[in-house]
N, CA, C and O of each residue as an XYZ file, in Angstrom:
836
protein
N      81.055     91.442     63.607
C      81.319     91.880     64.983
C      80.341     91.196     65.928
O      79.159     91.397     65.651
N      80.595     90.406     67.020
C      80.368     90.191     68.326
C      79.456     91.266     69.109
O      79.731     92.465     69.057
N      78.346     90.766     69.843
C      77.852     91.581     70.586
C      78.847     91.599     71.797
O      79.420     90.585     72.198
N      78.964     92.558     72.215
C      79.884     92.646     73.893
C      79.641     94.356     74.145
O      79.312     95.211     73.322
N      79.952     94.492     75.678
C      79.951     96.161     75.516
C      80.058     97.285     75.157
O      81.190     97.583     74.777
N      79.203     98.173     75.117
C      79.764     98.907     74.202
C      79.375     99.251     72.738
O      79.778    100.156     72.008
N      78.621     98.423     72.562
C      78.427     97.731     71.336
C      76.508     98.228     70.882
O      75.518     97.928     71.549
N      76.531     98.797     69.958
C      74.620     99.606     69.426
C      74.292     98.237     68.480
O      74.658     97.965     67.337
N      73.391     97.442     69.506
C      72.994     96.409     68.609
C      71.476     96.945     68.192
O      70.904     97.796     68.874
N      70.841     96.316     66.912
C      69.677     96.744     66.929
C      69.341     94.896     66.667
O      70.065     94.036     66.166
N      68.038     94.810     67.208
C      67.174     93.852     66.889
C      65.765     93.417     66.899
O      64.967     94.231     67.364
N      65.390     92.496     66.552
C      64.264     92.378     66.384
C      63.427     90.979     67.725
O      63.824     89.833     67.933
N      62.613     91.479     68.161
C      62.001     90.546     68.954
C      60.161     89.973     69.090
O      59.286     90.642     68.540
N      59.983     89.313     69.498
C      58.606     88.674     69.884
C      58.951     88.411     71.668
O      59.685     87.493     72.035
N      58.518     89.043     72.303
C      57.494     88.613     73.486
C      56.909     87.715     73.751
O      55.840     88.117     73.291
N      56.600     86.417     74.272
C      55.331     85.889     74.796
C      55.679     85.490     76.329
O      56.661     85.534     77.071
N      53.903     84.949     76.408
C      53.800     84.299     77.875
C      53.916     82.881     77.685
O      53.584     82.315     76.644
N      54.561     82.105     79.063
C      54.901     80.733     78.985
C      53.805     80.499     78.371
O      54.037     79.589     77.575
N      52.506     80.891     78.291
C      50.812     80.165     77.333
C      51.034     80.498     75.969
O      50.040     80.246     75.288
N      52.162     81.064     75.209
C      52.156     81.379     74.258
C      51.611     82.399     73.599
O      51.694     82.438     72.372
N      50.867     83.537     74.428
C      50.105     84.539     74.125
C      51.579     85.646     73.968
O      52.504     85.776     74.769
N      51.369     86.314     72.674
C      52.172     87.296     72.282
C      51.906     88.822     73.094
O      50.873     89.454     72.875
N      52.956     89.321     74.045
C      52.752     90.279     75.348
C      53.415     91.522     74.243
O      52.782     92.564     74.070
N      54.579     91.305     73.626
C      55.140     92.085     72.609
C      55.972     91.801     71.730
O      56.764     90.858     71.759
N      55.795     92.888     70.595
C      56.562     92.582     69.176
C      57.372     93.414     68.758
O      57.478     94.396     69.492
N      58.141     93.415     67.648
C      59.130     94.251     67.419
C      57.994     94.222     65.085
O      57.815     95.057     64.199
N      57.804     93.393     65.201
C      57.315     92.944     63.952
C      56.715     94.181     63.411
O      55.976     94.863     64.120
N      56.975     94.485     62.272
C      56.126     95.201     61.737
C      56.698     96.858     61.749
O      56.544     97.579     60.763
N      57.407     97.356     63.077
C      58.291     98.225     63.328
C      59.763     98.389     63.262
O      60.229     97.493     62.558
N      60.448     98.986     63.606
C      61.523     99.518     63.328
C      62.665     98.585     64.637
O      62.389     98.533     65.836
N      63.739     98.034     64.087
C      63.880     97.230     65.223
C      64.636     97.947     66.214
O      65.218     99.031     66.173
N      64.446     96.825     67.380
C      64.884     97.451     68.851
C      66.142     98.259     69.168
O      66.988     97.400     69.418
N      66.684     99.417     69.283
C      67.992     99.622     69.779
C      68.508     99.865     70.650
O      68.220    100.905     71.242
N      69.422     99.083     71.083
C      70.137     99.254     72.422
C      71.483     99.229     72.677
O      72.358     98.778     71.938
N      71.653     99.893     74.097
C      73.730     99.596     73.699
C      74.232     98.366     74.924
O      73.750     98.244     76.051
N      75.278     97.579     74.336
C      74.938     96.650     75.164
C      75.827     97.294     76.288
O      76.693     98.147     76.095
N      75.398     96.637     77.728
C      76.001     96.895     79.129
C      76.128     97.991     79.708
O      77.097     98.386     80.357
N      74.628     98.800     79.372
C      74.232    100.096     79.476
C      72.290    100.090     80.161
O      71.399    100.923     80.327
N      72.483     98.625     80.355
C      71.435     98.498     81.349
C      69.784     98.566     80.601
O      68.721     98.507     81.219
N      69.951     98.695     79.238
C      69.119     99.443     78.537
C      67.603     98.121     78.276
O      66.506     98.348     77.766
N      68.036     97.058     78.742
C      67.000     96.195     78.461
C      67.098     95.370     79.729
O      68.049     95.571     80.485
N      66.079     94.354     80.048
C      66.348     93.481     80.851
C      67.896     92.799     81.395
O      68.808     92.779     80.569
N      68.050     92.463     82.256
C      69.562     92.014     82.682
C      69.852     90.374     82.144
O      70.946     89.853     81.929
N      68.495     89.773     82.012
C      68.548     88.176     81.508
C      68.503     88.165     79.867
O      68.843     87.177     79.216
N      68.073     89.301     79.324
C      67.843     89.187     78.031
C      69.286     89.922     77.817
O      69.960     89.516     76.870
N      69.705     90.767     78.468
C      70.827     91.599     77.897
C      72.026     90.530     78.346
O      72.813     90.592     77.401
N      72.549     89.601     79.296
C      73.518     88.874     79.325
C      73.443     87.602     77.978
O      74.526     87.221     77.534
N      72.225     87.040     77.427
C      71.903     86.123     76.660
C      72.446     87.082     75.328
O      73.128     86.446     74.525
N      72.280     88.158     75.087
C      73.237     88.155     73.609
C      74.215     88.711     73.562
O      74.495     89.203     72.470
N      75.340     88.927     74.889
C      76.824     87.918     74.340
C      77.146     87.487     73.600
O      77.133     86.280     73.842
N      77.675     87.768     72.215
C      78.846     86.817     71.904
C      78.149     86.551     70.680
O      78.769     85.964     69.793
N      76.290     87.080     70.387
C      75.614     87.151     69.108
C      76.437     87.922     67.943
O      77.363     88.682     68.229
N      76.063     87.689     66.713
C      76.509     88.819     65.667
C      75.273     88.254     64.828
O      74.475     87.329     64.979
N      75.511     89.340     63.785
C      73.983     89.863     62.594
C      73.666     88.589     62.064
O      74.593     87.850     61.733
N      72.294     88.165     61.913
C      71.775     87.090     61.564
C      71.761     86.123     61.958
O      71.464     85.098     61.344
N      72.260     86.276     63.709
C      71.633     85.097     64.525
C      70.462     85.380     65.258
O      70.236     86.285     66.062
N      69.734     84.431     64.840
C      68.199     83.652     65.643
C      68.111     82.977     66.594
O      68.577     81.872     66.318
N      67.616     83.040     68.021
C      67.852     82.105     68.967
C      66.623     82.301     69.974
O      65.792     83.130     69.603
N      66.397     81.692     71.132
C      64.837     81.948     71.811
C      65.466     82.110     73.077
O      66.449     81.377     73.185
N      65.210     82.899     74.183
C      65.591     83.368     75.247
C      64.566     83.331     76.266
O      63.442     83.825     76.177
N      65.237     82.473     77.594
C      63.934     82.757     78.449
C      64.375     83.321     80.173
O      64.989     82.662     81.013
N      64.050     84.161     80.257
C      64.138     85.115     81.445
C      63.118     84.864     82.240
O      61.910     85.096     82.190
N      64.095     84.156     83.257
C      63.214     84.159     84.823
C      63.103     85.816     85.454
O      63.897     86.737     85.261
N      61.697     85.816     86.348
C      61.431     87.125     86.848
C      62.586     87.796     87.376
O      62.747     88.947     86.970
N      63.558     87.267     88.317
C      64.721     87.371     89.260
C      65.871     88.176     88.157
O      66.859     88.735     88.633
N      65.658     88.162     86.910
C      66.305     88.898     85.614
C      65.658     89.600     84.682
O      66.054     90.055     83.608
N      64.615     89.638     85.213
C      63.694     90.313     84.248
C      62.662     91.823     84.757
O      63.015     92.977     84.512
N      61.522     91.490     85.406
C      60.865     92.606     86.242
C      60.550     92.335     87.975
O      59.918     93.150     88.647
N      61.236     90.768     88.654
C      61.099     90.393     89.861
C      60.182     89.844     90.084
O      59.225     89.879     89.310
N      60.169     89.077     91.344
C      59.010     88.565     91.892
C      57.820     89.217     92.059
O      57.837     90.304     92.637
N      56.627     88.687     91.599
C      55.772     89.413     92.896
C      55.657     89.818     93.888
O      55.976     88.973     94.725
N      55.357     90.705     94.298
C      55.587     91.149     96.109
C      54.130     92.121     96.249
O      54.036     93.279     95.842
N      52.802     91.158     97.078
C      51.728     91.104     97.681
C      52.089     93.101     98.517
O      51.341     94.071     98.387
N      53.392     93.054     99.258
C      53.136     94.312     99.832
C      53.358     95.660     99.156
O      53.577     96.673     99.820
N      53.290     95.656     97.650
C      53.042     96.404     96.640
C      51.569     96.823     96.513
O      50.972     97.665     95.842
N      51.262     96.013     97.312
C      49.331     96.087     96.617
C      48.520     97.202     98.219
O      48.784     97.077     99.415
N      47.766     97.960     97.697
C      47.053     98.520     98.856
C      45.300     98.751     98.099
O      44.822     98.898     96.974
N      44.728     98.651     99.764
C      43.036     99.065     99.542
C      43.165    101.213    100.035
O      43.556    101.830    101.026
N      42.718    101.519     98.994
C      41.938    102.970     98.941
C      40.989    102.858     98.212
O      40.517    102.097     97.368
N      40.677    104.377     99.039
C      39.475    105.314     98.606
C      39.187    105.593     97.107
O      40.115    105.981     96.398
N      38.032    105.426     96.625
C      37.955    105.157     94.755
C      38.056    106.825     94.584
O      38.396    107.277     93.491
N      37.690    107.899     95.924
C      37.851    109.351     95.842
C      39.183    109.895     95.184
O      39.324    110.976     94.611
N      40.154    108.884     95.396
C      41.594    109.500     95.408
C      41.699    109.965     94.204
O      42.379    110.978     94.039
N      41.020    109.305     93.036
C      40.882    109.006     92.125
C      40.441    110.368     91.514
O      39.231    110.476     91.321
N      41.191    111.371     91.197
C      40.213    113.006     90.719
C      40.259    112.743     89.334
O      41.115    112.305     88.565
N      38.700    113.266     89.205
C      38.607    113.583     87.811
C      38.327    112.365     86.923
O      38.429    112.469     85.701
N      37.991    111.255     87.487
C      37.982    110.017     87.024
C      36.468    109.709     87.373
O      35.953    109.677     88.491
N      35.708    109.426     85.766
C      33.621    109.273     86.664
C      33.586    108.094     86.827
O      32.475    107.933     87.331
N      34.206    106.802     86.720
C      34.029    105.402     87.212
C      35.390    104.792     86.858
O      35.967    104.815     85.771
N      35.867    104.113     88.292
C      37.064    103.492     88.727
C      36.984    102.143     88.419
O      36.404    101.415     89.225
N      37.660    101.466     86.973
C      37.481    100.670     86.935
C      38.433     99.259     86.990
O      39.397     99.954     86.670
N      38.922     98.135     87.088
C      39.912     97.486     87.355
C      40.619     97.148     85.934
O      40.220     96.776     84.830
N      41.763     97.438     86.469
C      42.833     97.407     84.952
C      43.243     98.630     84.247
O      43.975     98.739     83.263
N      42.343     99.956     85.261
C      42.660    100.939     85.174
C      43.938    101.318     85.425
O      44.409    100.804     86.440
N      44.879    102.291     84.632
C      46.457    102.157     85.164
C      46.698    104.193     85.650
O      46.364    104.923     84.717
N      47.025    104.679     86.473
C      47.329    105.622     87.127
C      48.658    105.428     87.432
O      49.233    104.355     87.613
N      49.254    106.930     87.488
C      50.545    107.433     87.818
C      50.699    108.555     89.229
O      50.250    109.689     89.397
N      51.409    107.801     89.971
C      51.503    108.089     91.278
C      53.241    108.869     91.917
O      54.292    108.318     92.245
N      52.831    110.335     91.859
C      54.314    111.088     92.093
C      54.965    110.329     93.742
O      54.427    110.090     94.823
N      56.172    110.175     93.271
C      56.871    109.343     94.656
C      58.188    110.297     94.698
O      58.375    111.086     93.773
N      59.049    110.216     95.732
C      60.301    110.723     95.734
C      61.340    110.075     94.915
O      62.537    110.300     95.088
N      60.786    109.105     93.838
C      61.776    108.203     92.848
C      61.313    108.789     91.932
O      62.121    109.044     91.039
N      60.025    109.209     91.742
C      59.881    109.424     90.166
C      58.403    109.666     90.421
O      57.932    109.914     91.531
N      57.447    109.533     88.840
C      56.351    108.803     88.878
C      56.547    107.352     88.946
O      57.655    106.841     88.783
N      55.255    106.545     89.234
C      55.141    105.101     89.567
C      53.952    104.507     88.922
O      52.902    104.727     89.526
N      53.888    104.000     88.137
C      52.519    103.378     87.408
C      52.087    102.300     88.650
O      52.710    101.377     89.174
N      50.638    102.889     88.888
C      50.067    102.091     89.567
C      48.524    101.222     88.535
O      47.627    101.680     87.827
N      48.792    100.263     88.839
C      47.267     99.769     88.395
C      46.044     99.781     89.283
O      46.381    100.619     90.119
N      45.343     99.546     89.481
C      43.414     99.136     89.377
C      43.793     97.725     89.440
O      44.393     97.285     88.459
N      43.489     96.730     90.671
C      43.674     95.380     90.814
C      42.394     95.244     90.707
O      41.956     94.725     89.681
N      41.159     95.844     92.134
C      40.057     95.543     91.890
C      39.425     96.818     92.169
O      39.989     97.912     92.132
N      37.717     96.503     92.568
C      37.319     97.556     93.119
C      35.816     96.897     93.880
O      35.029     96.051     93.456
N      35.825     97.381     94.663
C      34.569     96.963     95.708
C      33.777     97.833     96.136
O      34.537     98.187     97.038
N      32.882     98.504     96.274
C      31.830     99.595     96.826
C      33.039    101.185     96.523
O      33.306    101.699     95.437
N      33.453    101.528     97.681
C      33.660    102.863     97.628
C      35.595    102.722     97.647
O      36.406    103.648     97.661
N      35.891    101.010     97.639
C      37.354    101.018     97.108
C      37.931    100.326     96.731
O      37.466     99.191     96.626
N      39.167    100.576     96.342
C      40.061     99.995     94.972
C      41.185     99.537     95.870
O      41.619    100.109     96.869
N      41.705     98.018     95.148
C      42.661     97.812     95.397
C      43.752     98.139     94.445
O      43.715     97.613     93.333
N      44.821     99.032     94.784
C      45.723     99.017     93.675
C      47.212     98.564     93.617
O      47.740     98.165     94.655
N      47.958     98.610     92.374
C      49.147     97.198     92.552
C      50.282     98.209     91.760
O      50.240     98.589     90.589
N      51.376     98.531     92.869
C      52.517     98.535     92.008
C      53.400     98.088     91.110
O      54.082     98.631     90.241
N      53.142     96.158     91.780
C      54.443     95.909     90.682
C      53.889     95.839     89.265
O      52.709     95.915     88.922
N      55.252     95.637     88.315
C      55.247     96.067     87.139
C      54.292     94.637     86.935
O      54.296     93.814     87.851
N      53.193     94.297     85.261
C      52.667     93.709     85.095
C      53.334     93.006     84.897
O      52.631     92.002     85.016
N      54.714     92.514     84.536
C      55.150     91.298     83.989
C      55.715     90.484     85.657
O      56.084     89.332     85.885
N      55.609     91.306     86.278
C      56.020     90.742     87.669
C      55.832     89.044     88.194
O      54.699     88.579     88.315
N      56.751     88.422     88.408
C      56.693     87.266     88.802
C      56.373     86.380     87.815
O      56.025     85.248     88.149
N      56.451     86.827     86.103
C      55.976     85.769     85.279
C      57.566     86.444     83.887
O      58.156     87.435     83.458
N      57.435     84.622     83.794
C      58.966     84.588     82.661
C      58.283     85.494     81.404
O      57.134     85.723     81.025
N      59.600     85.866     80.990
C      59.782     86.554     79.595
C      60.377     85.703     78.376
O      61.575     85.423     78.428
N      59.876     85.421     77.657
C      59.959     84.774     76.505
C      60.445     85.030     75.202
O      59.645     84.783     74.301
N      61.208     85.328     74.978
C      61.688     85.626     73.532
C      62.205     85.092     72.446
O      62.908     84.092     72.593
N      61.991     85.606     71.166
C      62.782     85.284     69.915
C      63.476     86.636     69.493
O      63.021     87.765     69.309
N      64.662     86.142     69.413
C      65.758     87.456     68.802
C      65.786     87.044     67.499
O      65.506     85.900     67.143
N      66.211     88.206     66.557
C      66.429     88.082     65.645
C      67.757     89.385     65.725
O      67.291     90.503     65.948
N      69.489     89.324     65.548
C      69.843     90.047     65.818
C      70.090     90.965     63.989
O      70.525     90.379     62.998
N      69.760     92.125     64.021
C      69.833     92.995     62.723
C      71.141     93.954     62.644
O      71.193     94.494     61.539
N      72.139     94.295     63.443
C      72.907     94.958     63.459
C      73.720     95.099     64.806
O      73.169     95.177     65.905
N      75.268     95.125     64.585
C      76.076     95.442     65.538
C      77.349     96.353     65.312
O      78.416     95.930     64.866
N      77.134     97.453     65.622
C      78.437     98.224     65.590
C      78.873     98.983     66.708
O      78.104     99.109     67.661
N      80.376     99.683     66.732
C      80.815    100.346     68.112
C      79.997    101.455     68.412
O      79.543    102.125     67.485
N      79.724    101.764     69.710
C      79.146    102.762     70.223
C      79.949    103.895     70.157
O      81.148    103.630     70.244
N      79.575    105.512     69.984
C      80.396    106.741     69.194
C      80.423    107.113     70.939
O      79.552    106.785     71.746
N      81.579    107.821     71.203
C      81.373    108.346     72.452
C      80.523    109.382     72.935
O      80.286    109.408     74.142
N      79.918    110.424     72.018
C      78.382    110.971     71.876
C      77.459    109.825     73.097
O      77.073    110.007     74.252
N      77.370    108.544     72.075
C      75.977    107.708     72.499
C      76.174    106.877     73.799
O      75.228    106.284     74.318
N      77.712    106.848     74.420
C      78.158    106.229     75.555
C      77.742    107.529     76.153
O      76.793    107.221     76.875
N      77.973    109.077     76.267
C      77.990    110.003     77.032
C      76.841    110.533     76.266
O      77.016    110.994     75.139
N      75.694    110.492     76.810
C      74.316    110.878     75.885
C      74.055    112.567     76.502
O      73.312    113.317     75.870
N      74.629    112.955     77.560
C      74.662    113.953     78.666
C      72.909    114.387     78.434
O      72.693    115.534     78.043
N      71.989    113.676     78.624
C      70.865    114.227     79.111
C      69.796    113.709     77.971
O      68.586    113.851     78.148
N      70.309    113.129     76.850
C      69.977    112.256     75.650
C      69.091    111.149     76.167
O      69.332    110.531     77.205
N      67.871    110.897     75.249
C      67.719    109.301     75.424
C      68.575    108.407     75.329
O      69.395    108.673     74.450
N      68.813    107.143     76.013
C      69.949    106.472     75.697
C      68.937    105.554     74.478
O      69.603    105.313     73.471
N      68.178    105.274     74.441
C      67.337    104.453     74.281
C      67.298    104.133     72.253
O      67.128    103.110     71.590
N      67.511    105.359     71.939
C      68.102    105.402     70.513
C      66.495    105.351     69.624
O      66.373    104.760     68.551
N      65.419    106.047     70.280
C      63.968    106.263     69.729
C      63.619    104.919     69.158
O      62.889    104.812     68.172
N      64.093    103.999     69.722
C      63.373    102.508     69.031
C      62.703    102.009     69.669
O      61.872    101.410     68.985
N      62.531    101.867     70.810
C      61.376    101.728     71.623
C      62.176    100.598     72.594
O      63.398    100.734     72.637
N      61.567     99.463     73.397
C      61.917     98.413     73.803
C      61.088     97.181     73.847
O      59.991     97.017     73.315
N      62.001     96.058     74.798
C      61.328     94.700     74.385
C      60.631     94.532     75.706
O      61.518     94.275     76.520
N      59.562     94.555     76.252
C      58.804     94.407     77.681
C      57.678     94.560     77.749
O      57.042     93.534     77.506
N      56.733     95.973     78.131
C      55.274     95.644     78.663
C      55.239     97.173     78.110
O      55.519     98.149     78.806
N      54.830     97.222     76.676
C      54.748     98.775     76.282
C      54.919     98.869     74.668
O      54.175     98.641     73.714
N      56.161     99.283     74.811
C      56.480     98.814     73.501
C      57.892     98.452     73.043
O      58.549     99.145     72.266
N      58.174     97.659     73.423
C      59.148     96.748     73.578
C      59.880     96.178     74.933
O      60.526     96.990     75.594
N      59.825     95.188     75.251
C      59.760     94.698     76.387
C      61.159     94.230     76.811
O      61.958     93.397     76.382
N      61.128     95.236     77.980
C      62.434     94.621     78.871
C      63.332     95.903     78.762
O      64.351     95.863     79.451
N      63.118     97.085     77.980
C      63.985     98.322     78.304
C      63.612     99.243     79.039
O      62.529     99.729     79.365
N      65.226     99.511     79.376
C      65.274    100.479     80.819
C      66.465    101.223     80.304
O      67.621    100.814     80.199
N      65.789    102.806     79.896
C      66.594    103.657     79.752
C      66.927    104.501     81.398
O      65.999    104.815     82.143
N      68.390    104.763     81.736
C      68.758    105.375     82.554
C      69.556    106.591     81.652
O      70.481    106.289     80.899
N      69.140    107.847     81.800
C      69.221    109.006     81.216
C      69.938    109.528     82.362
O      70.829    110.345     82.130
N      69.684    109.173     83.632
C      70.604    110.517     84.732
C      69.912    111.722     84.680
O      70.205    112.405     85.662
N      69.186    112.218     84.007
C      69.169    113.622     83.702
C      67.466    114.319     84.547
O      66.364    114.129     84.033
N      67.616    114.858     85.466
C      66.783    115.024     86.245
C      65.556    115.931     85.019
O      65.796    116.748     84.131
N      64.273    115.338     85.488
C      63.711    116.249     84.428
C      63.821    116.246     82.959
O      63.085    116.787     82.133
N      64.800    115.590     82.804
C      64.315    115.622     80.908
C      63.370    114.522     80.448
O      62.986    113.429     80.866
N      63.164    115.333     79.363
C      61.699    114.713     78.798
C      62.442    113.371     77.686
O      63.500    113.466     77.064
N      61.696    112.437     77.708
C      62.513    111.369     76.610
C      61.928    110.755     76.150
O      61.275    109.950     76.813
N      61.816    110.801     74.470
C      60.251    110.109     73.974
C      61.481    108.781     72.975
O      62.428    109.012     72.223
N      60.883    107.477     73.435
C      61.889    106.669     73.761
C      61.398    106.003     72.159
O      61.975    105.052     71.632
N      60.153    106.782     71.522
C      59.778    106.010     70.472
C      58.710    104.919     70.939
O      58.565    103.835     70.373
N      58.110    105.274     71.855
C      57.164    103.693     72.431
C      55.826    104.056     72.057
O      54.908    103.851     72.851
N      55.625    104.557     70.971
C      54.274    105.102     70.587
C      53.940    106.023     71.076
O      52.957    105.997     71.817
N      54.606    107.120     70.849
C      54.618    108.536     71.311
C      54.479    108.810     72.667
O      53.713    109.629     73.176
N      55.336    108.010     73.261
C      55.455    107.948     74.750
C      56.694    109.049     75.255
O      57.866    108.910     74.907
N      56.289    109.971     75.985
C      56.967    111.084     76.445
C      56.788    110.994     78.357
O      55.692    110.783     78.877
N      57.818    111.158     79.006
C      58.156    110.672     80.078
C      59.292    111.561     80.517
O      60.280    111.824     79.831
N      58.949    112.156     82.195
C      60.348    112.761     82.638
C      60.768    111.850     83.620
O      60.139    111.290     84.517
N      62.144    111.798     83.229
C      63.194    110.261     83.769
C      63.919    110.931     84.847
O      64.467    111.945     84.417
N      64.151    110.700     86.283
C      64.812    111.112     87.159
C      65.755    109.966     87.152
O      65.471    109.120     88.001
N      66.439    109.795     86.676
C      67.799    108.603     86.117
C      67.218    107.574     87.301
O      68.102    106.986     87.924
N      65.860    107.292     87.680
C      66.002    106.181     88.605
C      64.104    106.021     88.387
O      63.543    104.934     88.522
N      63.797    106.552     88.244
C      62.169    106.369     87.688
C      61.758    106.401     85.931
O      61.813    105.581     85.015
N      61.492    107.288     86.021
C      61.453    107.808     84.176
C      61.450    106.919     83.158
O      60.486    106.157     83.222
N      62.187    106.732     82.226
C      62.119    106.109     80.970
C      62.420    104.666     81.191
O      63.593    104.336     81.016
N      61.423    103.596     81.606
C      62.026    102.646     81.633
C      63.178    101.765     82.997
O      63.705    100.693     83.292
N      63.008    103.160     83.418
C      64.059    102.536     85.206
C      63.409    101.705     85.689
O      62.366    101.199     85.274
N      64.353    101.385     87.189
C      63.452    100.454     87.669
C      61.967    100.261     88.085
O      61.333     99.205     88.069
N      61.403    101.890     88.581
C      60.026    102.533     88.996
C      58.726    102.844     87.605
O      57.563    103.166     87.847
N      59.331    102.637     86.127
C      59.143    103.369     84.482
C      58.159    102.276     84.285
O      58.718    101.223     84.589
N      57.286    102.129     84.016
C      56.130    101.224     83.013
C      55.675    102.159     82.192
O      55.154    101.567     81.246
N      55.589    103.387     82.041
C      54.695    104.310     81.003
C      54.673    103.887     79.528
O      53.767    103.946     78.696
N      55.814    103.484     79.455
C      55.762    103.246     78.015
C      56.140    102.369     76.984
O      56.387    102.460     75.782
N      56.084    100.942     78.378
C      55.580     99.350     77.804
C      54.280     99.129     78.789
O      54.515     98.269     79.638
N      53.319     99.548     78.851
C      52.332     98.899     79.126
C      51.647     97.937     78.278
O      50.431     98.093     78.167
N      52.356     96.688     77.474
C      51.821     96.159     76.776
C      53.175     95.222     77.502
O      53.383     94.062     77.148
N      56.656     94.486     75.361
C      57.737     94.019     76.231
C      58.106     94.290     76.136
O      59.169     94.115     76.732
């Protein structure tokens, strides 16, 4: 069987940066699952396996514009290191979660200077290609259960392929408030079908692809 919609592929991936530095792996774990044309991974990585079936190998490369976007400078702001509760030294690369009317929002720690921090919304892979090796391990039809998850992870506890643990998935659950542990190393997250697990606003649980 053909990957095409519809379709619970599982696979296996490597991550890197155009420098060749490995960002994420699938190696060693349980491989990736996703359904295809369910939004569940990147849009450049998820149009590239089309038309794959089991035991094809191939290398994939996703420009930002398909992947986590450009950089965008007016993501970034200077505050107060105070904002910061409960925290005894603010340090850069520090990553914080910031309640918005989308969701939570992983913010990082860009820098920090006397009494403040610059900090950066976009996602870390922002403005830099995604690199991959697929290895595809399985393709079969999706059960109408896993098309209609009604409040379910879609995500199928395998984690993803991106900046976490597996980089490039984006579970959209819909389900206001539910909790969804997506398998990303005991990563538990409430998904407002537009923040949460992996949406467009979600880094919690690829902070590593």
């Amino acid at each position: 069987m053909k990957i095409a919609d519809k379709t619970v592929v599982q696979m296996h991936y490597t991550l890197t940066s155009d420098e060749g530095a490995v960002i994420d792996s699938s190696a060693g774990r349980e491989p990736l699952q996703y359904i295809q044309g369910a939004h569940m991974i990147v849009v450049g990585l998820e149009k590239a396996m089309v038309g794959h079936e089991v035991g094809d190998k191939f290398d994939v490369k996703v420009i930002p514009a398909e992947g986590y976007g450009e950089y965008d400078e007016r993501m970034t702001q200077e505050v107060p290191v105070d904002v910061f509760q409960g925290v005894d030294k603010v340090e850069a690369g520090m990553m914080f979660y910031a309640q918005t009317p989308m969701g939570p929002m992983p913010i990082r720690v860009k820098s920090v200077s006397g009494d403040k921090a610059v900090i950066d919304a976009n996602h870390e892979l922002a403005g830099k290609n995604l690199n991959f090796a697929i290895e595809v391990v399985s393709v079969r039809e999706a059960t109408e259960e896993e098309l209609n998850p009604q409040g379910h992870c879609c995500c199928g506890g395998k984690g993803d392929p991106s900046t976490g643990s597996g980089a490039g998935h984006e579970c959209h659950c819909g389900e206001e408030g539910h909790e969804c542990e997506c398998g990303g190393e005991g990563h538990k997250e409430n998904c407002d079908g537009q923040g949460g697990c992996g949406c467009p606003n979600h880094d919690k649980h690829h902070g590593k692809a």
